[in-house]
C-alpha angles and dihedrals in degrees: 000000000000124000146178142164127236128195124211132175110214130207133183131217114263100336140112120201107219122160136159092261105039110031123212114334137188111211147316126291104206127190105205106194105203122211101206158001106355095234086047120038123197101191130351128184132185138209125189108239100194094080103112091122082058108034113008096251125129120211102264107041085067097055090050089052087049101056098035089055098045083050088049089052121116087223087182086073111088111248103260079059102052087047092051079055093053096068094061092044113103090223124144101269092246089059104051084045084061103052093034088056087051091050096058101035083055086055095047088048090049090049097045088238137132097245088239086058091045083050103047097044088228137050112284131181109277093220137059140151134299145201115217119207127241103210123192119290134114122316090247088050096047089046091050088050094045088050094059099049102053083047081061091049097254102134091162108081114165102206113223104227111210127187095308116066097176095053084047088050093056085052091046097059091044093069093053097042082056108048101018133216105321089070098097098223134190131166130215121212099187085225096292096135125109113244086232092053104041109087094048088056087058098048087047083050096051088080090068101058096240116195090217134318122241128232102322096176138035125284114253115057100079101180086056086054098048087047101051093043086050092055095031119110093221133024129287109226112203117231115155091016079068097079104126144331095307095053080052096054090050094050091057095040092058098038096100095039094050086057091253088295097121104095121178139229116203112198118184096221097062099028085063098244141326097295097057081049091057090052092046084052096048084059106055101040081050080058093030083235094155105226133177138228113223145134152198129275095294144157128273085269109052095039090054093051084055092042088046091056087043087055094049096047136048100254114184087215132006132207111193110139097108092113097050114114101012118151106190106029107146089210113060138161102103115124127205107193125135095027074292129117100216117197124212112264088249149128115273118350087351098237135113109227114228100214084185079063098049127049114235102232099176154323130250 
């Protein structure tokens, strides 16, 4: 098998990400791993490389784990072998996403499938709903967004809280106050809530009719956790709690306890691919915990291998909108359009992969 890694930096239209985690940032740095002749490629997969803030990795260090691990590979094993493999590899999670979306998306190619229908062991619709994110910026800035979203059709906007919640109350009021009570609306608080305040911030929310809110306190006290989300008005959807197997296992473990409130965000990027995902999946519909598949900003490729797991699985929510506005991906083909993503009707991930785009960094 031949292989080789590509680096792209990615900018959107018009449109700063700034959360209370992250900060402002620019754009996105994204690794692409190719399976296959350069002029050809047979499967290609992408991971954003500018996620610290998220996982503790610098740049770098991933691109060296890619491509040490790629070189390390038994390329004679078909692909469901080598991902089998993966679960048991100590790479970084971002890189063993990236070569486990390659993989399948290898498979998919080889079958002459869409991956979701590869998933799913049977066709399934390549389009479904999407929330689209508010991040932190002025209230004249966050109307005239919003705007522009329900005029697209997306009436599920999930509202990014910073340091003041009272000033992101009052935004949060405002939305409603605009568009009324059919805009579904949730918040994410990137776990910057004190544990002791917590509580009294959902009860003030309960007023606005959230759909959940995501991750108010940091990851890591799970009895905290369990406890607020039992209490809480509204679910408590885990963002940053949701980092491997055993977080899994907690989640499902206090689902009961926490009133069925514990719901649950599966990012491929931290999960370590799609088929951890679908294990993670397998677990909670065994327990009926609603989760949702969902991402960071990312590139075409890396949003169509999470919408492709969204499309093959019963989410209670998606958010799949990480492509949307981007002006230089170098893999393009996904279409927002109805408040919908919608994927190509082709084999694998579904999307050609622009090398002009994407500079070539080495062989292995």
């Amino acid at each position: 098998m031949e292989t080789g890694f590509h680096r792209a930096s990615l900018h959107y239209q018009g449109l700063t990400l700034h959360t209370a985690s992250s900060g402002a940032i620019a754009g996105l740095d994204a690794l692409y791993l190719r399976l296959g002749p350069l002029g050809a490629p047979m499967a290609v997969a992408e991971v954003r490389l500018n996620c610290a803030y998220l996982n503790g990795y610098p740049a770098e260090v991933l691109i060296a784990a890619a491509q040490d691990l790629v070189a390390r590979l038994d390329w004679g094993k078909t692909p469901a072998d080598l991902r089998r493999g993966l679960m048991d590899s100590a790479a970084p999670a971002p890189v063993r996403a990236l070569v486990d979306c390659a993989l399948w998306d290898l498979e998919a190619r080889q079958k002459g499938l869409p991956l979701a229908h590869l998933l799913a062991g049977r066709p399934v619709p390549l389009s479904r709903g999407s929330n689209q994110t508010l991040f932190l910026s002025s209230d004249d800035q966050m109307l005239a967004q919003a705007k522009t979203y329900v005029a697209r059709g997306f009436t599920d906007l999930k509202l990014r809280f910073g340091a003041d919640f009272d000033a992101d109350l009052a935004r949060l009021q405002l939305l409603r106050d605009h568009f009324g009570p059919d805009l579904v609306l949730a918040i994410d608080a990137n776990g910057s809530w004190p544990v002791e305040l917590a509580a009294d911030r959902l009860d003030r929310l309960a007023p606005l009719d959230l759909k959940y809110v995501e991750q108010p306190i940091a990851p890591g006290d799970w009895d905290a956790l369990i406890a607020l989300a039992a209490g809480a008005p509204m679910p408590l959807m885990l963002d940053e709690s949701m980092a491997g197997p055993s977080d899994v296992a907690r989640a499902v473990e206090g689902f009961e306890a926490a009133n069925g409130r514990l719901w649950a965000h599966l990012k491929l990027i931290k999960t370590g691919g799609i088929t951890p995902a679908l294990a993670a999946v397998q677990a909670f519909e065994a327990r009926g915990l609603p989760y949702m598949i969902g991402q960071m900003n990312e590139g075409g490729l890396a949003t169509a291998a999470a919408a492709h797991l969204a499309l093959a699985t019963r989410p209670v929510a998606a958010e799949l909108y990480g492509a949307d506005g981007l002006i230089d991906d170098p893999a393009q083909g996904l279409t927002y359009t109805a408040g919908q993503i919608v994927l190509p009707d082709a084999p694998g991930l579904g999307l050609p992969f622009d090398t002009r785009r994407a500079p070539h960094m080495m062989e292995n």
